[in-house]
N, C-alpha and C positions, 0 to 999 in steps of 0.2 A: 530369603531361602533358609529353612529350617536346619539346624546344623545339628551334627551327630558324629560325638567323639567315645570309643572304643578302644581299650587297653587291657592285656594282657600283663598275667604277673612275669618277670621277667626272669627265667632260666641260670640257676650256675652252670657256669661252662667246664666242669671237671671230670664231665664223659658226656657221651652224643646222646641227641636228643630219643627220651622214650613215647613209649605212646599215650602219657599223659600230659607231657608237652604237645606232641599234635593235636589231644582234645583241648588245651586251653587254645593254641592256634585257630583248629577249624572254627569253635565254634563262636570263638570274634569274630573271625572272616566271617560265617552265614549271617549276621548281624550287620557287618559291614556292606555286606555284598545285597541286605533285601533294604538297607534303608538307602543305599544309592537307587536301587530300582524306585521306590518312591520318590526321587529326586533330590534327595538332602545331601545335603556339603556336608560331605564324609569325612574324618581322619581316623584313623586305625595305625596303633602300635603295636610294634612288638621290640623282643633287644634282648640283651645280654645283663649276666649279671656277675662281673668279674672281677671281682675283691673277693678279701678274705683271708682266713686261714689256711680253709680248702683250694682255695686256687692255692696258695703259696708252696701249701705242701707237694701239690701234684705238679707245680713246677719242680720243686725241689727233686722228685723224684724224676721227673724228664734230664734234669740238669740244664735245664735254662732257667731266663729270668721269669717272673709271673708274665711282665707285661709282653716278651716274646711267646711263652706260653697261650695266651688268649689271642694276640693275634694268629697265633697259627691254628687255633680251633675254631675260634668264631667263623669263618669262612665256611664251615662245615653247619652249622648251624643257617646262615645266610642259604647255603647250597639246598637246604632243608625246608625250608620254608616256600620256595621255589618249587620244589618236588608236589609239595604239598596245594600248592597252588594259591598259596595266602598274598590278600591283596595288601599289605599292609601296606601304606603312604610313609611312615615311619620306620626304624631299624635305629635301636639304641644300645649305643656300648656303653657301659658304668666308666669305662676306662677314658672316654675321649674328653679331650681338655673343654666342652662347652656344661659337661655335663658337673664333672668336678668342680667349675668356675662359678656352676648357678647350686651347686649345694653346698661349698660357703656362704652364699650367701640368703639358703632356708639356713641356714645354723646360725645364721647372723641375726634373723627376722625374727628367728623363736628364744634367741637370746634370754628373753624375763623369764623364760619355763626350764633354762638350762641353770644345771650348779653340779660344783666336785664335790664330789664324797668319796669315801673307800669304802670297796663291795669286797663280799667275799661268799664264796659259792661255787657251784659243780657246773660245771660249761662242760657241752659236748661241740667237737670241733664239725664234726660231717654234719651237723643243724646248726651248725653258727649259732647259739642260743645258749641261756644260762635255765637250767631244771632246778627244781625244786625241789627240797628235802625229800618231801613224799615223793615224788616222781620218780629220784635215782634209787630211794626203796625198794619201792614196788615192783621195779625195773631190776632188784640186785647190782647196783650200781653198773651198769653196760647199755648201754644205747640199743634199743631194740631196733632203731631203724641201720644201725651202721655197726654193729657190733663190735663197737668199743668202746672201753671203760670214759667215764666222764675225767675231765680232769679238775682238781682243787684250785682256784684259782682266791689269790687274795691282793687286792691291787685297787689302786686309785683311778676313777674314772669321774667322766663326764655325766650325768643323769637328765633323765629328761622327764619334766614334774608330770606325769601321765596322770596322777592322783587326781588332780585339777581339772581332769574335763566326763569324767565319767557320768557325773548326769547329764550332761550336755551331750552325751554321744548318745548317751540312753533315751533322750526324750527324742533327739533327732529319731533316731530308730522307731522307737515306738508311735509318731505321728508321723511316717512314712516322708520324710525331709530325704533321710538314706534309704531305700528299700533294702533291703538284704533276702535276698532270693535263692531256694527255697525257704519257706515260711519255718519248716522246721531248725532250716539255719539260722535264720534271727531267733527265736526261741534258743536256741544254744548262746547265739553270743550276747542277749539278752540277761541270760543267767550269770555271766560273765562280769557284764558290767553290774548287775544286780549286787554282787558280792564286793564290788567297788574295782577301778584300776590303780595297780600301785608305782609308785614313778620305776623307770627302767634305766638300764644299764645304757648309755646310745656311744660310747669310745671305747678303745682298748688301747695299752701304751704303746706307744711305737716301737718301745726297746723288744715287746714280745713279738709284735706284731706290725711288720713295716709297710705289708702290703693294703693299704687304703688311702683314705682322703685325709690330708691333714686335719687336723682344727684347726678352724683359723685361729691366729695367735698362739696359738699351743701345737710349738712341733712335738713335742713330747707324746704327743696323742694322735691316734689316727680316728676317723668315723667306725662305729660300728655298722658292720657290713650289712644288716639287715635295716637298721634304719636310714642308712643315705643310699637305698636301694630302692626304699620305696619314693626316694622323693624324682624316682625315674618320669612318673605320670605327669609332672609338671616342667622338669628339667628340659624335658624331650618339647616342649612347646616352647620352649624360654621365657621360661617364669624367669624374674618378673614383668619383662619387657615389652615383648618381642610380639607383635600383633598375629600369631597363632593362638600364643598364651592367651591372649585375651579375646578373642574370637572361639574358642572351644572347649577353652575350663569352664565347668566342670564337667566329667567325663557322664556321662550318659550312662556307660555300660562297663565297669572292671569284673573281667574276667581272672575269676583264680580258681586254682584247688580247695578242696574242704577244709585240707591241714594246717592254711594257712589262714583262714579265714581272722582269726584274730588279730593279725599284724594288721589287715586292710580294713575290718570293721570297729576297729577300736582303737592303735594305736595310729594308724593312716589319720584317720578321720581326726583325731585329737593333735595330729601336726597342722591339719590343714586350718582348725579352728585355731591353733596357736599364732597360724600366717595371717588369720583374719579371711580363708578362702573360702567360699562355697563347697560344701562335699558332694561327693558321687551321686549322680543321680539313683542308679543300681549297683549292689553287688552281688554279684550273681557265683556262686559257690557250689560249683561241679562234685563229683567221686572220683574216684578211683576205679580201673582196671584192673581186675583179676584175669585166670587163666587156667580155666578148670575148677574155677570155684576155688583156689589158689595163690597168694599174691608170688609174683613172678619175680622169679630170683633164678642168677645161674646155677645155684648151685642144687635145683629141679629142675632145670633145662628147658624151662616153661617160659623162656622171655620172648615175649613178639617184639621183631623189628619193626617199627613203621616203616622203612625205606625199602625192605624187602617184600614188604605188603603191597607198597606201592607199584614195586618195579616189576613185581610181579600180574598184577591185574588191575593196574593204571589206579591213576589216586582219586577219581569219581566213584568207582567200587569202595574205596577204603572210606573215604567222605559221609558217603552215603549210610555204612556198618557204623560206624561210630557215632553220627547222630541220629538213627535207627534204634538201634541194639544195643547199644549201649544208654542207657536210663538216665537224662537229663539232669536228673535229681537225685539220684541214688547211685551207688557202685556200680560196676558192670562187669559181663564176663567175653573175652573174647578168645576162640579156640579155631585154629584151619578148619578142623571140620564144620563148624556151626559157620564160618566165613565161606568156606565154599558153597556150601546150604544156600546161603543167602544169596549168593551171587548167580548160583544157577535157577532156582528158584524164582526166588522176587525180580532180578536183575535180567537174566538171558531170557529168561522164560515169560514174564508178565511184559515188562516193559519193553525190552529189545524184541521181543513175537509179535506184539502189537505193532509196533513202528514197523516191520517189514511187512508186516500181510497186510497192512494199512497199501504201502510205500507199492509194492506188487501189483494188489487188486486196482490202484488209480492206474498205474501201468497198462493193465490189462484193459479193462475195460472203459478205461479213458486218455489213452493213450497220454499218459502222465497230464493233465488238463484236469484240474481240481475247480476252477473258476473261484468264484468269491468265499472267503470262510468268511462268516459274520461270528463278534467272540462267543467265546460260551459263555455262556451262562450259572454257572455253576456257584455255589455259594462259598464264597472263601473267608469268612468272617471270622470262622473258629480255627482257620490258616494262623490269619495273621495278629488272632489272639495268642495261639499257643507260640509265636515268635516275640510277642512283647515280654511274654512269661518266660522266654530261654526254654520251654519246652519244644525243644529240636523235633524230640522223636514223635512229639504228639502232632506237630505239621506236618511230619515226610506219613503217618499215619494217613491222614487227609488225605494227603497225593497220592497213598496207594489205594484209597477206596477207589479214587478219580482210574486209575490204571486199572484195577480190576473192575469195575463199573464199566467201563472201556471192552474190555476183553471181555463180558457179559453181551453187551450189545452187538456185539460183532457175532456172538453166537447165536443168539437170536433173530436179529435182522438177516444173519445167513445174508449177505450182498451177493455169492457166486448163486443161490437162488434165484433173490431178483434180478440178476440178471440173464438167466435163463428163460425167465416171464416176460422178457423182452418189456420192462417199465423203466425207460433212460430215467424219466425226468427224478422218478420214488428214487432209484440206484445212483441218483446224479446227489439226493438228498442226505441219503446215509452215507456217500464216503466224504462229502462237503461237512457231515456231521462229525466223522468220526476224526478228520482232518484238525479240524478247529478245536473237538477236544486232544488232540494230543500235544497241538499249539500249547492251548492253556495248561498242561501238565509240563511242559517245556517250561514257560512263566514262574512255574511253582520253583519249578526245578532249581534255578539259576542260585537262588546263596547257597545251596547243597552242592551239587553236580553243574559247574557251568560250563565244563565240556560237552557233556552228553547235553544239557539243555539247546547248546549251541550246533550240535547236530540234528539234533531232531530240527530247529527251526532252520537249519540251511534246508535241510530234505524236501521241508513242506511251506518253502517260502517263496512269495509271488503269484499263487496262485497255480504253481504247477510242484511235478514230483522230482526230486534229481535224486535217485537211486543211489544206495552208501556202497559203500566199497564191499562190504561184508557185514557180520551183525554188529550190533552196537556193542553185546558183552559176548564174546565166544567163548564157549562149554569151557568148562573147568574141567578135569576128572579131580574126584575124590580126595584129597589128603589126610593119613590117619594123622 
């Protein structure tokens, strides 16, 4: 059996989850959820990432300790994921003792690429990262994403010889070994490596910084939080051991943000050649959500909750808007209004009207007795292209031709017509016809919307109709 492993870049836990955490979620899970329908021996992670600075601070500010801190939020996260309806097989905390035990020992593997030196440079705490001359410049020395000044940092660390694999990461890339998905994103981290990698920072001293993973042999030093974060993708399997490890590395599919894409297409990839691993099959490198053409911040009042979205008009609705409407490839914008739009719209109106005037008229004029749907037919080849590509939106595109295609035929064929013309066997044909096509858009359905897939195919399963409680999406009114 074909196996198929899928991972997400993993979350700081120093506030709850926004709605660019739910797009890295969904859109492993729709990956996870259409290669199990093909049959493959799935695993999908997800997890936590809780070390650092930033945790330690935001402890400090609770007044507890970090690692009381993250236990008392991850749960929230966990609870999140659930809402969301992510199948994950996996759930990785940074903090739990298997995970800590198996990233000594990558620190140990990659040993010949590690050495001390003393660094000195502008670290910002809320990106856990060290910037660059030009960067804290052009910036006016302040962190545009956390608006705070960087801090001087002059101190002895651990390095990790990153200098050492940039053509190896580069040729990888460029004869498709890694893909890096979309193409304009490898062209970015192409340029990247084109200009060479320089060794990095990978420790911080324990005296400043207590919250991480020791070095082995060196209490004096903790991991830096960004590099013993990433080595989640294998820990979580039990590298080196442990017959997952070795049954699903390498990952098929890592899911990340755009902003991050370097850490996963360059330095990820240059640990994993240091371990002697295999690299990622794909990496697949999402945008960002706006809000009004806007990036969302409290203090424009523009921030979408995912959880309020959800609780509000069930998380098939929310599922469905984000790998629709929001641009697989590019940034996106999501606003109530343009969200109820769509929900009433495309959602109550195309697909939830079909299922009931479908679900009704067998009712009627066949006293719920559909007899045999033979499948359809329909061509799904540019379906299941636009899901190898991680274009979400270009597949549920598909499925909504299939839905209005649907709702076309139904106006046409008129069935309360023929059946005024007294022609069973023609009126027996088109609702056996239209049956079968709404099966097959159920089908489609499933890594997107697996609740509503899984209503429709209760309704119209076995060969008869079992009538829903009420519609599938009920009317929204308006929100400015």
């Amino acid at each position: 059996m074909k196996k198929f492993y899928v991972c997400t870049a993993i979350p700081y836990v120093n506030a709850k989850a926004h709605i660019g955490h739910a797009m890295d979620f969904l859109y492993a899970d729709i990956l996870a959820r259409y290669h199990r329908q093909q049959g493959e021996n799935v695993r999908f992670s997800i997890g936590t990432d809780e070390h650092g600075a930033k945790i330690a601070e935001k402890a400090e500010e609770q007044k507890v300790t970090p690692q009381a801190y993250t236990d008392q939020i991850v749960p929230t996260w966990v609870e999140f994921a659930k809402l969301a309806n992510i199948s994950n097989d996996y759930f990785i905390r940074t903090t739990h003792p298997e995970h800590e035990k198996r990233a000594g020992i990558i620190w140990k593997n990659l040993s010949e690429y590690i050495y001390k030196g003393s660094y000195a440079g502008w670290y910002c705490v809320g990106c856990e990262e060290y910037k660059t001359d030009t960067h804290v410049k052009d910036t006016n020395g302040v962190c545009p994403l956390h608006n705070r000044p960087y801090d001087k940092l002059e101190e002895e660390n651990y390095f990790f010889r990153l200098s050492a694999f940039s053509d190896t990461v580069k040729e990888a890339i460029e004869a498709g070994k890694m893909k890096v998905v979309p193409e304009f994103r490898k062209k970015e981290i192409l340029n990247v490596l084109e200009e060479g990698l320089t060794d990095i920072s990978i420790s911080r001293p324990s005296g400043k910084i207590s919250w991480g993973i020791p070095v082995p042999g060196d209490t004096t030093q903790v991991m830096y939080v960004w590099f013993e974060a990433l080595m989640n993708y294998i820990t979580v399997l039990g590298y080196p051991d442990h017959a997952d490890f070795k049954t699903y590395w390498p990952a098929d599919v890592q899911v990340v943000g755009k902003d991050i894409l370097r850490f996963h297409a360059a330095i990820w990839p240059s640990m994993l050649l240091g371990l002697k691993l295999p690299l990622p099959s794909v990496v697949y490198a999402h945008g960002h959500v706006s809000s009004g053409g806007q990036k969302m911040s409290k203090s424009l009042g523009n921030v979408i909750d995912p959880v309020e979205v959800i609780e509000k008009y069930g998380v098939d609705p929310f599922r469905y808007y984000l790998a629709r409407h929001i641009s697989s490839y590019d940034d996106g914008d999501f606003t109530w209004e343009k969200y109820t739009e769509v929900y009433n719209g495309e959602l109550a109106n195309e697909l939830g009207n079909a299922v009931s005037r479908i679900a009704t008229m067998v009712m009627k004029y066949q006293e719920g007795v559909i007899g045999d749907i033979p499948p359809a037919e329909h061509d799904t080849a540019s379906y299941r292209e636009a899901l190898e590509l991680c274009r979400f939106d270009r597949a549920l595109e598909d499925v909504w031709d299939q839905v209005r295609g649907l709702n076309q035929y139904i106006e046409e064929e008129k069935p309360w017509q023929v059946a005024k013309e007294n022609d069973p066997e023609h009126l027996q044909e088109v609702l056996v016809y239209m049956c079968g096509a709404l099966l097959e858009i159920a089908d489609l359905l499933v890594p997107f919307m697996p609740e509503t897939a899984e209503k429709i195919k209760h309704i119209f399963a076995d060969g008869v109709v079992r009538m829903p409680d009420g519609p599938l999406f009920p009317k929204e009114e308006k929100q400015a």
